[in-house]
N, C-alpha and C positions, 0 to 999 in steps of 0.2 A: 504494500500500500504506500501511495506519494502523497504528500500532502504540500500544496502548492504554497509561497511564504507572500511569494507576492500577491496583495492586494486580498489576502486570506489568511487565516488563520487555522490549527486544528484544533477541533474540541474533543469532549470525550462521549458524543451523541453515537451509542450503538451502528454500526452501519450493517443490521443485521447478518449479515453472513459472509464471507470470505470464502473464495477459493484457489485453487493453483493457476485458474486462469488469469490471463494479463488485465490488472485493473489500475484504474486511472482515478483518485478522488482528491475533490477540493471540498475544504466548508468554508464558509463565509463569518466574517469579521462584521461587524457595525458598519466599519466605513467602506469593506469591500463593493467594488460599482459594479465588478464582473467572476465570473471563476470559470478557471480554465482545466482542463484535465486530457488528456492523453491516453491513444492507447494505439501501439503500433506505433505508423507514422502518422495517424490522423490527432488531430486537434481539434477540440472542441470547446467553445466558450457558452455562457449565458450572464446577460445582465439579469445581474440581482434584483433590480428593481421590477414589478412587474406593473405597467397601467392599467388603467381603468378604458375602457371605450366600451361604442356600439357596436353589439354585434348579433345581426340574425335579431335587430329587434328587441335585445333586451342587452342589460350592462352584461361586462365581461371582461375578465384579466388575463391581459395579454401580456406574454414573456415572449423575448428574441434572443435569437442564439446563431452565429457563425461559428462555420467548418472551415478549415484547411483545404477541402477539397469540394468541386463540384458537387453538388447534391442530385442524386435522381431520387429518390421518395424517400419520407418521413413519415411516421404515423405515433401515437402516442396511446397508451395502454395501462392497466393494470391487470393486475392475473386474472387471467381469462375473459375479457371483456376490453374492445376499443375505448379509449374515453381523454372524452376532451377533442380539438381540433389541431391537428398540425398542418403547417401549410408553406409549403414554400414561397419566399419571396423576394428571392433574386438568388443568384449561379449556386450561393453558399451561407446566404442567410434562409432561415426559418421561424416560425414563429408558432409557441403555443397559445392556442383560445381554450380558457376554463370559464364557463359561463355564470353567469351566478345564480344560487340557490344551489340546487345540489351538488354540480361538478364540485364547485368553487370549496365549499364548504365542506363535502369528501376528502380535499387536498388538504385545505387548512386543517383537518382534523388530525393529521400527522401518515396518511396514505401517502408513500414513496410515489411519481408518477415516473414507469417506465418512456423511453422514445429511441424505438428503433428507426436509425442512419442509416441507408444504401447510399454508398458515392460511386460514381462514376472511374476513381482513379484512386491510388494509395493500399497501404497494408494495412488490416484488412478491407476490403472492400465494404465489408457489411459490422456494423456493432451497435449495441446498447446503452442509453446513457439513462443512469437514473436519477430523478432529481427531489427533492424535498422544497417543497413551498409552505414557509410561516408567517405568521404577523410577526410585525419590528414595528420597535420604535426607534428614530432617529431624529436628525436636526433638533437636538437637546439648544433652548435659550433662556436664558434668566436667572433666576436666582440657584447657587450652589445651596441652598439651605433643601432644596426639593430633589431629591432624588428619584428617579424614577427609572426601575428595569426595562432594558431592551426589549427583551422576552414577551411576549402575549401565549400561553402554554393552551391547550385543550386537554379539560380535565371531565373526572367523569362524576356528574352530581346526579342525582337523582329529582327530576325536573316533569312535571304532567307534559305526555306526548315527545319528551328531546331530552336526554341526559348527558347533552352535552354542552358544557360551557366553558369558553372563552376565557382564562384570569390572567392578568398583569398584577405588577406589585408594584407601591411606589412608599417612601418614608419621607418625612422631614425630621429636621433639625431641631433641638433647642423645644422649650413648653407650645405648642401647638394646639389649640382646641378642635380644628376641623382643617377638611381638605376638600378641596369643590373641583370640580371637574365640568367644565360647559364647552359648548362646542356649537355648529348652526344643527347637527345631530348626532348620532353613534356615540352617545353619553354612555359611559358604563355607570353601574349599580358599584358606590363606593362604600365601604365597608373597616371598621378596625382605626385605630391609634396606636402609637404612632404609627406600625407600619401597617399601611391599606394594603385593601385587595379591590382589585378594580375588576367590576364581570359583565361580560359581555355576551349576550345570545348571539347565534351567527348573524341575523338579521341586522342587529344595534354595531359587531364590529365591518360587517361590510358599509354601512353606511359609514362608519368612522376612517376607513381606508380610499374610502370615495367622494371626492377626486383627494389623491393623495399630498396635494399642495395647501389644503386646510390643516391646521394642525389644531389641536385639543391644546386646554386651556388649563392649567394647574392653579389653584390659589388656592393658598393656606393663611392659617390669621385665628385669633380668638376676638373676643368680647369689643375689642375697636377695631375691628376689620382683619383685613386680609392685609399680613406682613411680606409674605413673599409672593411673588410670581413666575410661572415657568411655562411653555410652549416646548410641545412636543408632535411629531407626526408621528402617524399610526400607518404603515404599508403594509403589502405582501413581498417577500422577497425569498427569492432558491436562496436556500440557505444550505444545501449541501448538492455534489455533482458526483459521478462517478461514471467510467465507462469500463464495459468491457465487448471483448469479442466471443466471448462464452453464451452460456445458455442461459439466460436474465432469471428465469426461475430457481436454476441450480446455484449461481452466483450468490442471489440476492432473494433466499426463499422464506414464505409467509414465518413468521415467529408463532410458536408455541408460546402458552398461559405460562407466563415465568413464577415458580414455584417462590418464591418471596413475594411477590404482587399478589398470589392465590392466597397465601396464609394473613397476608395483611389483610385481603380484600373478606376474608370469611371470619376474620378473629374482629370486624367492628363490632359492636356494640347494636343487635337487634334497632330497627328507625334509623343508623345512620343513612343520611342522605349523599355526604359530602366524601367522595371518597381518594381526594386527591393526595393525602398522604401517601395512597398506596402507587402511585405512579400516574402516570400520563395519561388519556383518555381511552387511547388504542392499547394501551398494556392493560387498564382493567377491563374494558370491555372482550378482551381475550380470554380473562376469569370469569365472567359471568354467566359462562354457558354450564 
């Protein structure tokens, strides 16, 4: 495994499976704009930032990505099912459409999205890149007294109709009575002192991600107002890349209910609702069955 320095960093985010085949993986940094990874001679980037546009009629986040080599088809996947739209659009660029409501909200729930590569020229001719799409927060402005994580995680609450939710975390500094959070929409449900938890249903963070040039509004303060102030944006961004020329399944195959997630998730306390101690959304919903 490579782990690219420029413009990335690596973390310690499982990348489900490893094999003896030739793989290529980048994850992504805060400030990283693109990530590149390799395999063979071919070259593969994607900007990390993904837009918002119209598509087919309704909103939808759009990620671009260039090859080193000509492109003859692209298509994008997850096991055993097409999903999402790839599309060529020009010799070596491409583009993913994740629509919103389901696709969208499948990704951001921590689903890897496969996109198998044919090029016209290079070794090998054919391979698979897999990518991770998350909420971020960036372009942090204003007061050092606010702090607020990167990270937006999909955890797994127990919710009428959707047990899946959306949380960020943010803390201040110094006696604090409250933390406010406004926006034109995509307000999360703020929560806790000092350190918050900020939650979001999928509906409330795509509107918060849309258009990703409005950022969310932090103010904290007691009994005479609001002391600090802080602006932050809320995006989607590939936050991990990986290719190979193996068999995407065998590489990179579905995770089993992890026996520490199981015994956390079955040792709460009869009513609990909230079960994000025990991992990530897709780790406990792998124990629920």
């Amino acid at each position: 495994m490579t782990c690219f320095a420029a413009l990335a960093a690596c973390d310690n985010t499982p990348i489900e499976s490893e094999s003896t085949e030739e793989l290529g993986v980048s994850t992504a940094a805060e400030t990283a704009t693109r990530l590149y990874a390799t395999v063979g001679d071919n070259e593969l980037s994607f900007e990390t930032l993904g837009t918002f546009e119209q598509r087919d009629g309704v909103r939808a986040l759009v990620i671009r990505a260039t090859a080193n080599r000509y492109l003859a088809d692209v298509y994008s996947f997850v096991p055993d099912d097409l999903f999402g739209d790839a599309n060529i659009i020009s010799e070596r660029r491409f583009e993913i459409v994740l629509h919103d409501g389901y696709e969208l909200n499948t990704m951001l729930s921590g689903l890897p999205l496969f996109v198998k590569v044919i090029t016209n020229t290079g070794t090998p001719r054919s391979y698979t890149a897999r990518i991770v799409v998350a909420p971020r927060f960036f372009d942090f402005r204003g007061s050092s007294g606010i702090w607020i994580d990167e990270a937006v995680t999909p955890r797994y609450v127990v919710q009428p109709n959707n047990n899946l939710l959306y949380r960020g975390h943010a803390s201040v500094s110094g006696y604090i009575d409250w933390l406010t959070v406004t926006a034109p929409d995509g307000i999360p449900s703020v929560y806790g002192r000092p350190n918050y938890r900020l939650d979001w249903s999928y509906p409330t963070l795509q509107q918060a991600m849309d258009p990703h040039t409005v950022p969310l509004n932090f103010s904290a303060g007691g009994d005479n107002g609001a002391t600090m102030q802080k602006t932050a944006r809320l995006v989607a961004r590939v936050t991990e890349l990986a290719l190979t020329d193996g068999d995407a399944y065998e590489v990179w195959p579905s995770l089993p209910c992890d026996p520490v997630v199981s015994n956390c998730y079955h040792s709460q306390p009869a009513g609990t609702t909230d079960f994000s101690q025990c991992g990530t959304y897709r780790q406990v919903l792998r124990c629920t069955y």
